[in-house]
N, C-alpha and C positions, 0 to 999 in steps of 0.2 A: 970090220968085224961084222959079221952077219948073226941078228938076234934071231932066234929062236922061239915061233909065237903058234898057239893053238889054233888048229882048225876054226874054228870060234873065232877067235880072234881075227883072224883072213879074213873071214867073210864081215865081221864088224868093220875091220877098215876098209874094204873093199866098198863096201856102202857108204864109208864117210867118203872117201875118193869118188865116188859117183855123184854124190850129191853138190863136193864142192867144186865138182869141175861144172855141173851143171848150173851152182851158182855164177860161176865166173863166166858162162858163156848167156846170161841171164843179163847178169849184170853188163858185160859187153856190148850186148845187142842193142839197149836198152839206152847205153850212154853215145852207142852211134849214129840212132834214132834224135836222144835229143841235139847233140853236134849240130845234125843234117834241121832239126827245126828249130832250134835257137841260142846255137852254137856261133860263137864269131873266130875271124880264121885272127890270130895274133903275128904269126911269122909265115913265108912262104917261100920259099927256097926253089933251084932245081933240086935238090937232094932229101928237102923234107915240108912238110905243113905242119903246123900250129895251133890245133881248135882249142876254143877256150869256152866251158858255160860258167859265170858264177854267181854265188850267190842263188842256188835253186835247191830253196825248199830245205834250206839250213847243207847243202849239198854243194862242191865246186867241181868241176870234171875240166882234166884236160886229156888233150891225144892229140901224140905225134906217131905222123904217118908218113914215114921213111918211104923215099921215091927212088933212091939208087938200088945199091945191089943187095941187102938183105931184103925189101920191101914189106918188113913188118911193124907191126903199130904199138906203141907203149898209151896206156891209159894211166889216167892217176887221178883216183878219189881223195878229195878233202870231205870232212865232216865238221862242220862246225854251226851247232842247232841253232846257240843264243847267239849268234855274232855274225856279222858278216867276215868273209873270208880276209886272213892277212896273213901276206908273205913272211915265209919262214912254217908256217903250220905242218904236220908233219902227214904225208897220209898216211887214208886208213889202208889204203886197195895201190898196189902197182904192180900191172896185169904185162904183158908180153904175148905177141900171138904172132904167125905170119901169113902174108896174103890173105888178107881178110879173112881167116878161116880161124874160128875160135874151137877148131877141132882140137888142137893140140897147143893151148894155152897155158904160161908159164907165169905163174906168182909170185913177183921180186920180193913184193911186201903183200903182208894180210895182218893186219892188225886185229886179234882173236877175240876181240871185246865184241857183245851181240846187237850193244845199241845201234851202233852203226845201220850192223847187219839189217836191225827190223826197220830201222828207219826207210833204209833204201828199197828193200822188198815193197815196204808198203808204196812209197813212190813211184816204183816200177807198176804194181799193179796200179793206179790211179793214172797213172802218167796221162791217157787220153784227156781223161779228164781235166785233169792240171792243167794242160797247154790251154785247153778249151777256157778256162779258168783266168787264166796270163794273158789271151789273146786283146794283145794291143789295137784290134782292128774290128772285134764285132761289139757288137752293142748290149749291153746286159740282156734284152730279151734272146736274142741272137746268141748267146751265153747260155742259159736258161732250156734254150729250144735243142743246141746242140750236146749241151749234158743229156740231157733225157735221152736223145738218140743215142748216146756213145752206151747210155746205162743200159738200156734195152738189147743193144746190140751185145753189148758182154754178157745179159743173163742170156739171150738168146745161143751164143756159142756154147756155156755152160751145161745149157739145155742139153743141146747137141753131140756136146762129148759123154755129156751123161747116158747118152741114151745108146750112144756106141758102143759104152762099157758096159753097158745094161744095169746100169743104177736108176734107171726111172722106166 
């Protein structure tokens, strides 16, 4: 049965449809980035991989990246602020895409509550930082030195797009 909705209205969900695809290919990007920096591989197959991060930042990510004949990727967020991650938890986010291409990604689960949402936003924007943060291998000053570079460099791009759009 095909509902019947105002002009108005089309274009209201046409913007929510733009926004949440743009979150999910946000969010995608974002959890294949961390995989690839401190992601461990759990299972490995001819026919599929296993990344696992957990425990980051009250956040768990997993992704299986099917290597036979559909060759697309399933991700799956947990949320869990005060706890560390424990099986059985339900996620927030299971995302579907194919060929690495988050052009045309599909949402098995979205769990509509915002906490999540802002949690993770704000993790993605930091994220540089974080790793910088986490890094098992430099030295607090070497910490210290490389924040400030990552900081400067994000107002610097900020700068830039501003000035593109002609806000500055």
């Amino acid at each position: 049965m095909l509902t019947i909705i105002s002009s108005t209205e089309v274009r209201d969900l046409e913007a929510e449809v733009a926004a949440r695809i743009d979150l999910l290919r946000r969010i995608i990007h974002f959890a294949e980035w961390m995989m690839h920096e401190r992601g461990r591989m759990l299972r490995s197959s001819i026919r599929f991989k296993i990344f696992e991060l957990r425990d980051f930042f009250g956040f768990t990510f997993n992704v299986r990246d099917n290597l036979d004949g559909d060759r697309g990727s399933t991700l799956w967020i947990y949320h869990h602020p005060n706890s560390r991650y424990k099986n059985g938890l339900a996620p927030v986010l299971q995302v579907y895409w194919e060929d690495h291409s988050v052009v045309e990604c599909l949402p098995m689960k979205f769990f509509p509550g915002l906490t999540w949402q802002k949690a993770l936003l704000e993790l993605i924007k930091r994220g540089d930082i974080l790793l910088i943060e986490t890094s098992p291998t430099l030295t607090p000053s070497q910490k210290g030195l490389a924040i400030r570079r990552e900081e400067r460099l994000r107002q610097q791009r900020i700068e830039a797009a501003a000035k593109r759009l002609f806000l500055l």
